[in-house]
N, CA, C and O atoms as a DFTB+ gen file, in Angstrom:
268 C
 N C O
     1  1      17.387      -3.453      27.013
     2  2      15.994      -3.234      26.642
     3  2      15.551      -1.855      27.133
     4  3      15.116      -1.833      28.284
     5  1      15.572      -1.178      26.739
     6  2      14.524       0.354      26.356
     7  2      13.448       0.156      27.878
     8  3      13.180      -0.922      28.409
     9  1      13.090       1.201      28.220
    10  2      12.159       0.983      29.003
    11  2      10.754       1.712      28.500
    12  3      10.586       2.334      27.451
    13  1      10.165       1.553      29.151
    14  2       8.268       1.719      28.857
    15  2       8.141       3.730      28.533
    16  3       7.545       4.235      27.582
    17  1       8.801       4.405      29.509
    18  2       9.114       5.688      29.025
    19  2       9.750       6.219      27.855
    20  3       9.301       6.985      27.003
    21  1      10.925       5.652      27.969
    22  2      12.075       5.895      26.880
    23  2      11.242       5.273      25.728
    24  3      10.773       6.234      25.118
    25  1      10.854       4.165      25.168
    26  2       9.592       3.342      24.106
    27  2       8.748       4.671      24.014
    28  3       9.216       5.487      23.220
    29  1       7.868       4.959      24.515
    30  2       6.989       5.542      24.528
    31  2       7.358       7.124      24.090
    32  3       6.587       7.595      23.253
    33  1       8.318       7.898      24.499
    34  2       9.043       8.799      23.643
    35  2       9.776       9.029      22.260
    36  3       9.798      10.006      21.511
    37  1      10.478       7.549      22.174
    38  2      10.604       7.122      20.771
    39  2       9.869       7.397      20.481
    40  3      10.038       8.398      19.785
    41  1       8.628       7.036      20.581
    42  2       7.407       6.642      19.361
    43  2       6.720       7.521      19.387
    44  3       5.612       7.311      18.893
    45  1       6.946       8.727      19.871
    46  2       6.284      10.354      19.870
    47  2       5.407      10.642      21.262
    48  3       4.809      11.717      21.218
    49  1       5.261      10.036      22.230
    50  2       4.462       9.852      23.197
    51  2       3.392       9.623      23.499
    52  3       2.927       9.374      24.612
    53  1       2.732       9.717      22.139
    54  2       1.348       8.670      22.484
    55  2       1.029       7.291      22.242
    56  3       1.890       6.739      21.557
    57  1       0.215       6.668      22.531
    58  2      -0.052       5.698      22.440
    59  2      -0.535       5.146      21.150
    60  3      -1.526       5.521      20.523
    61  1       0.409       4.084      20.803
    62  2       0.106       3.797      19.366
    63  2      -0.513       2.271      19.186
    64  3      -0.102       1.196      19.623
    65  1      -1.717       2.614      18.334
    66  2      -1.815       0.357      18.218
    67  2      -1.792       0.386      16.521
    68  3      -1.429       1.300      15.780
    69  1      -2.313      -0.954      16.188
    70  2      -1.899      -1.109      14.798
    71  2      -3.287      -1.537      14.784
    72  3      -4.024      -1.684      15.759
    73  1      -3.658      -1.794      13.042
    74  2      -4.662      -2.359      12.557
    75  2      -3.914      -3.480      11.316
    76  3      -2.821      -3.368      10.761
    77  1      -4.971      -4.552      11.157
    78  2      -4.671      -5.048       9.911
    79  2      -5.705      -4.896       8.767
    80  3      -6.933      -4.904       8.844
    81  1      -4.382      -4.665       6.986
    82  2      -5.712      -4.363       5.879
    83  2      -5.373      -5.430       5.077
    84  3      -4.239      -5.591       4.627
    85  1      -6.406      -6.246       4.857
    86  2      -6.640      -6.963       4.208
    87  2      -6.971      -6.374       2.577
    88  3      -7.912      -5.686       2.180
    89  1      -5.829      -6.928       1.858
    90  2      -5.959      -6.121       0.339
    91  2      -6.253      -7.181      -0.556
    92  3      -6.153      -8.396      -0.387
    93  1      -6.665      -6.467      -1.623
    94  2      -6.569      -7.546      -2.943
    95  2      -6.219      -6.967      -3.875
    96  3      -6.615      -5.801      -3.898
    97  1      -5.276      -7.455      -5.172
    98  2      -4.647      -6.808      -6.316
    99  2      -5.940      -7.539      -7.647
   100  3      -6.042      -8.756      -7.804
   101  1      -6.759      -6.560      -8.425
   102  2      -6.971      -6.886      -8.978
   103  2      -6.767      -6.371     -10.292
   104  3      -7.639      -6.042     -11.097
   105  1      -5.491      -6.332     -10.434
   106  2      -5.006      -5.908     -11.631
   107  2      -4.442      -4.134     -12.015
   108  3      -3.823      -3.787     -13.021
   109  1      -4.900      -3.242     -10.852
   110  2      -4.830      -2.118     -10.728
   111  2      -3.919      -1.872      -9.443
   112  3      -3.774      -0.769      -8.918
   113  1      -3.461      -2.786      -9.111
   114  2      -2.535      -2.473      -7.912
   115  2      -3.403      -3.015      -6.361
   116  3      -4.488      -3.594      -6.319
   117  1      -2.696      -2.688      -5.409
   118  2      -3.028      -3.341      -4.201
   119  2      -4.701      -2.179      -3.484
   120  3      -4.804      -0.960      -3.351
   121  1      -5.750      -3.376      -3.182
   122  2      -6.553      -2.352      -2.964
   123  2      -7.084      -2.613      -1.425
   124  3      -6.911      -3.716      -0.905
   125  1      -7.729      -1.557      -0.737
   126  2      -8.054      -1.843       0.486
   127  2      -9.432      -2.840       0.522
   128  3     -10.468      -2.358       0.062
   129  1      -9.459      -4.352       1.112
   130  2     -10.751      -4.686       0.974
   131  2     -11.766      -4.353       2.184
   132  3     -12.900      -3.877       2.139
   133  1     -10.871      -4.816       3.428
   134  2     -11.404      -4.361       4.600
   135  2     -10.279      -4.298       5.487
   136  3      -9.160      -4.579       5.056
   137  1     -10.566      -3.754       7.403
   138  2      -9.526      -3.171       8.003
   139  2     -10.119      -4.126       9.725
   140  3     -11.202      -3.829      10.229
   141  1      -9.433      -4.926      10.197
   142  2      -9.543      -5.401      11.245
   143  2      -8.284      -5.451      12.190
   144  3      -7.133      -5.813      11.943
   145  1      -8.978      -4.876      13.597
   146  2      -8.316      -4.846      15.049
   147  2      -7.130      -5.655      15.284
   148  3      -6.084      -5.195      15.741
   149  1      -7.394      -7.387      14.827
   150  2      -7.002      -8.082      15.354
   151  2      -6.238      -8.859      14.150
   152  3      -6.486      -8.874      12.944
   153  1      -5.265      -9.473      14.873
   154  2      -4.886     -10.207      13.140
   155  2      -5.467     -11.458      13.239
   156  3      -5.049     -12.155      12.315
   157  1      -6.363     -12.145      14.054
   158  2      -6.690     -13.448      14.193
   159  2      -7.749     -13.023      12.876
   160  3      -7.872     -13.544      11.767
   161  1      -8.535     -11.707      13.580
   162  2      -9.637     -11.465      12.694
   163  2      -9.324     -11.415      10.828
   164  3     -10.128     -11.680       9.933
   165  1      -8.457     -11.155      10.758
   166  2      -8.025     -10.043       9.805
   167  2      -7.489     -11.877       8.494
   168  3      -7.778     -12.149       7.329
   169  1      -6.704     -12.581       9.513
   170  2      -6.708     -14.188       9.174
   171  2      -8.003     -14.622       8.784
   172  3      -7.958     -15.138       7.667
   173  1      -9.132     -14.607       9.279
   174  2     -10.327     -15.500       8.826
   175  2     -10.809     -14.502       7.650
   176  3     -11.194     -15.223       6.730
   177  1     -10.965     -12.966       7.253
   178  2     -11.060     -12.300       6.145
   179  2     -10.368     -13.034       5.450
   180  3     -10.785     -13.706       4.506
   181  1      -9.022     -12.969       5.925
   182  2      -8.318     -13.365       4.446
   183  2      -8.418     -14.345       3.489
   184  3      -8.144     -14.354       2.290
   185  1      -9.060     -15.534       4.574
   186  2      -8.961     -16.849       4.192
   187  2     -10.141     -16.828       3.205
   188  3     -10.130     -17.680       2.317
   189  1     -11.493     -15.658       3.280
   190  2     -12.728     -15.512       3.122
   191  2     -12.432     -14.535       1.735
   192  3     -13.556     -14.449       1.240
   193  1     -11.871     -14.071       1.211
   194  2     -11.782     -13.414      -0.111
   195  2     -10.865     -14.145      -0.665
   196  3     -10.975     -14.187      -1.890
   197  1      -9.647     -14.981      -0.048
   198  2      -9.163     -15.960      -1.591
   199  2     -10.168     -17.097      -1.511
   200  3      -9.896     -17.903      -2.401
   201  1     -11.202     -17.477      -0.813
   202  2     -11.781     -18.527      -1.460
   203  2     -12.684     -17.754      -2.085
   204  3     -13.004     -18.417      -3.071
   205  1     -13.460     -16.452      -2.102
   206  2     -14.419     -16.232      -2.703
   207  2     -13.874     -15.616      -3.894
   208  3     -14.592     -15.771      -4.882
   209  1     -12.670     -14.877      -4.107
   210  2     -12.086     -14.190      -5.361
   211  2     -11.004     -14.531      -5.522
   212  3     -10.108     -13.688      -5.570
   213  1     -10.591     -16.623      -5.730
   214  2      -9.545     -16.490      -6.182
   215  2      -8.399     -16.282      -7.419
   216  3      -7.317     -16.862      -7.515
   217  1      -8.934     -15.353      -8.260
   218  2      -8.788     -15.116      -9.201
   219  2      -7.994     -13.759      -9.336
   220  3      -7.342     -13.310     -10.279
   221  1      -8.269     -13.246      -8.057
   222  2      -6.850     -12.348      -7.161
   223  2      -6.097     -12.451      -6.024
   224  3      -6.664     -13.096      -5.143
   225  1      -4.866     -11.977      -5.707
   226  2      -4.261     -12.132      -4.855
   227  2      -4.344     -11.465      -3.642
   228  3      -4.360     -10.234      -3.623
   229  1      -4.396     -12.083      -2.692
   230  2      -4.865     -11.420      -1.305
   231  2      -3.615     -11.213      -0.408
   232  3      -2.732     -12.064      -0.305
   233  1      -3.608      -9.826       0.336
   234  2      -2.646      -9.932       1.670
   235  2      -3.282      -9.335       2.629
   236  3      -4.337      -8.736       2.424
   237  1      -2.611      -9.439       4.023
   238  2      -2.485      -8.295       5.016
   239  2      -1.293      -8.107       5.414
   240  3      -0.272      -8.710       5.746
   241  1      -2.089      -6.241       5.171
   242  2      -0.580      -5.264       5.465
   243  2      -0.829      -4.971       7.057
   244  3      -2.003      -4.909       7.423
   245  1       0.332      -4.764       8.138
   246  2      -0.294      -4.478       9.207
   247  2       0.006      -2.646       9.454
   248  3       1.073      -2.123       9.131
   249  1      -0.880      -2.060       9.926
   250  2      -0.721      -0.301       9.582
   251  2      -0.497       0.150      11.065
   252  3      -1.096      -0.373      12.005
   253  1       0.363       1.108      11.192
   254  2      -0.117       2.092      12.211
   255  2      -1.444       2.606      12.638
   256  3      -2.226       2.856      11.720
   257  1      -1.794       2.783      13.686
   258  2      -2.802       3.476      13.652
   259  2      -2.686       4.341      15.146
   260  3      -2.696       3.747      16.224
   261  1      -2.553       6.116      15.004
   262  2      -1.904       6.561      15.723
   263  2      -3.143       7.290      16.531
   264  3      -2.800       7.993      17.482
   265  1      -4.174       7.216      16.320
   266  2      -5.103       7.622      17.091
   267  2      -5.763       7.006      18.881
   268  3      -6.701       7.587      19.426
C-alpha cells in the first residue's frame, strides 16, 4: 500500500475531492441536472428527478474536483 506522500504525489500534490452529477438524457445526450458534495445527497436527487421526469433516464457520474 502506497503511502499518504507517495498518494498524494501521484495525484499531483494537491488535494483532491470529488463531487457527484446527477444527469439526465433527454434525448440530446447526457445533461448536467445538478452537482452534490456527497453521494448520499446526490442519491436522494436522483431518486427526485426519476420520479418527477420519468420519461428520462437518470445517473450519477462521480467527477474530480481539483480545487
Amino acid at each position: 500500500m502506497a503511502s499518504d506522500k507517495a498518494l498524494s504525489l501521484k495525484l499531483g500534490g494537491g488535494k483532491m475531492t470529488f463531487e457527484y452529477e446527477v444527469q439526465g438524457n433527454y434525448g440530446y445526450g447526457w445533461e448536467l441536472e445538478t452537482t452534490e458534495v456527497s453521494r448520499t445527497e446526490a442519491l436522494k436527487r436522483l431518486k427526485e428527478y426519476r420520479e418527477n421526469a420519468p420519461e428520462a433516464p437518470h445517473r450519477i457520474k462521480k467527477v474530480k474536483n481539483n480545487g
